[in-house]
C-alpha positions in Angstrom: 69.9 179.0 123.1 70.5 178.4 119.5 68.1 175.4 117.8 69.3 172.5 116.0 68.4 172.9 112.1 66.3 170.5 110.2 69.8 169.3 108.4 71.6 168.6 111.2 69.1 166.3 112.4 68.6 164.3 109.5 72.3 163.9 109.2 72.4 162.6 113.4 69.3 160.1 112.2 71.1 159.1 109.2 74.2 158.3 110.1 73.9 154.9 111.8 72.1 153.7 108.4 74.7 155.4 106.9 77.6 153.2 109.3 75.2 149.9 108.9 75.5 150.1 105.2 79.2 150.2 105.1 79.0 146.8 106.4 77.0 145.6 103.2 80.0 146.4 100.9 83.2 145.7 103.1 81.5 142.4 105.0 81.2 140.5 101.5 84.7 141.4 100.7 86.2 140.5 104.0 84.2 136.6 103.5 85.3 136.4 100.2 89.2 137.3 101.3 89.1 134.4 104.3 87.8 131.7 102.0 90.5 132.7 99.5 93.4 132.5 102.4 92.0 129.1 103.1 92.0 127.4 100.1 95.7 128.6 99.3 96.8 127.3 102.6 94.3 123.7 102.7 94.1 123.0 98.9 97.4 124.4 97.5 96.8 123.1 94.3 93.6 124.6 93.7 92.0 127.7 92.9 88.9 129.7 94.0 86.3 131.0 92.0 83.4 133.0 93.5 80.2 133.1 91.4 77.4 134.6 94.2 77.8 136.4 97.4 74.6 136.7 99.5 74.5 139.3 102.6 71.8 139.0 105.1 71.0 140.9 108.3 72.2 143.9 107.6 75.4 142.4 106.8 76.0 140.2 109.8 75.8 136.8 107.8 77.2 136.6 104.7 77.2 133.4 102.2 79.7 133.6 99.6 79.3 130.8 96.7 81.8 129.5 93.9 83.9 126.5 92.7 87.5 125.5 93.4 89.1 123.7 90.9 92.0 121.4 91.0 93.3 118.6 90.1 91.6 115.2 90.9 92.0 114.0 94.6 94.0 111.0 93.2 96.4 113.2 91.3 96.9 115.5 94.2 97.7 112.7 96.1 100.0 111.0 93.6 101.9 114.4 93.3 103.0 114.2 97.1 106.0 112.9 98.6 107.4 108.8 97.9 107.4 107.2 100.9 110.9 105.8 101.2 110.4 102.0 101.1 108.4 102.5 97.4 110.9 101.0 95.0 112.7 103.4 92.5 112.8 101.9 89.2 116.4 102.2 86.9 115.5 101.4 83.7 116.7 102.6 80.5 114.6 105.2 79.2 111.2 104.4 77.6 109.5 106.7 74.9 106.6 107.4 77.1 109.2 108.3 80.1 111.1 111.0 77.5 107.6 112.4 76.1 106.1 115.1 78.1 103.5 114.0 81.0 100.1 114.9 79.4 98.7 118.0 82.6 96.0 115.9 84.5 92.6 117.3 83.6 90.9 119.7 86.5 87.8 119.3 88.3 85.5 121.9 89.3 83.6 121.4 92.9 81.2 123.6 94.7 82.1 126.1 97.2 79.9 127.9 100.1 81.2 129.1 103.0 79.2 131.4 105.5 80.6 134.5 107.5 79.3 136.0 110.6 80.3 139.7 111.8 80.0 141.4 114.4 79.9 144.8 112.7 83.2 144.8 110.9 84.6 142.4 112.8 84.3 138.9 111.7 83.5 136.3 114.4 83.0 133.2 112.8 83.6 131.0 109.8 82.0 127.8 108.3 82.4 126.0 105.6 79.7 123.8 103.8 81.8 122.6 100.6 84.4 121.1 99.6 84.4 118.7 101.8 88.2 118.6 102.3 87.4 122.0 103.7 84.5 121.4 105.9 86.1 118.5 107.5 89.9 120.2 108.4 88.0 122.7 110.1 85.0 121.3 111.8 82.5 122.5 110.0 83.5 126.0 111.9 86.5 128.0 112.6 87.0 131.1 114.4 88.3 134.3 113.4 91.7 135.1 114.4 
């Protein structure tokens, strides 16, 4: 009966490391993706900027950190929909109506959401700003 060599050992020992580790590059990613899906969908107008990603437990918990920036909650609001009893005003034009609307200034707000896996698979999701956010959801939403 033939031994196993010296190699072929240390590759079967290193291998789960080796699996584990993968998690630490493609777990961060994965967060980072989710959080950018649900901004587009919750906050339309608004954009997602990620400055820090943290990775704990061997990649089972991952914190991703950043800004989303967008218009004022006022002017979001004010771009909706008119109901249909507001009154639509026919006047002749103005010289502030023909000039172009100045663009409403943006406003930058934290970010953090936190990601649990199991493995690759991710399990759970929670937001802890912008409140818009953490409020839609629950303060947690599962993976689909």
């Amino acid at each position: 009966m033939k031994k196993p060599s010296i190699a072929s050992f240390c590759c079967v020992l290193l291998a789960p490391f080796l699996i584990a580790g993968c998690s630490l590059y493609k777990n961060p990613s994965a967060c980072e993706a989710r959080m950018r899906e649900t901004v587009a969908r919750n906050l339309p107008n608004d954009e997602l900027s990620v400055s820090h990603v943290g990775v704990g437990i061997r990649g089972s918990r991952v914190v991703v950190e950043g800004t989303v920036e967008g218009p004022p909650a006022a002017a979001s609001a004010a771009n909706g929909a008119t109901p249909a009893s507001a009154p639509i005003a026919a006047s002749a034009p103005t010289a502030t109506s023909s000039t172009v609307a100045a663009k409403p200034k943006k406003i930058k707000r934290p970010a953090a959401a936190e990601c649990l896996f199991d493995g690759e698979s991710l399990t759970s999701m929670r937001w802890f700003n912008p409140p818009e956010l953490t409020a839609s959801s629950g303060g947690a939403s599962s993976a689909p």
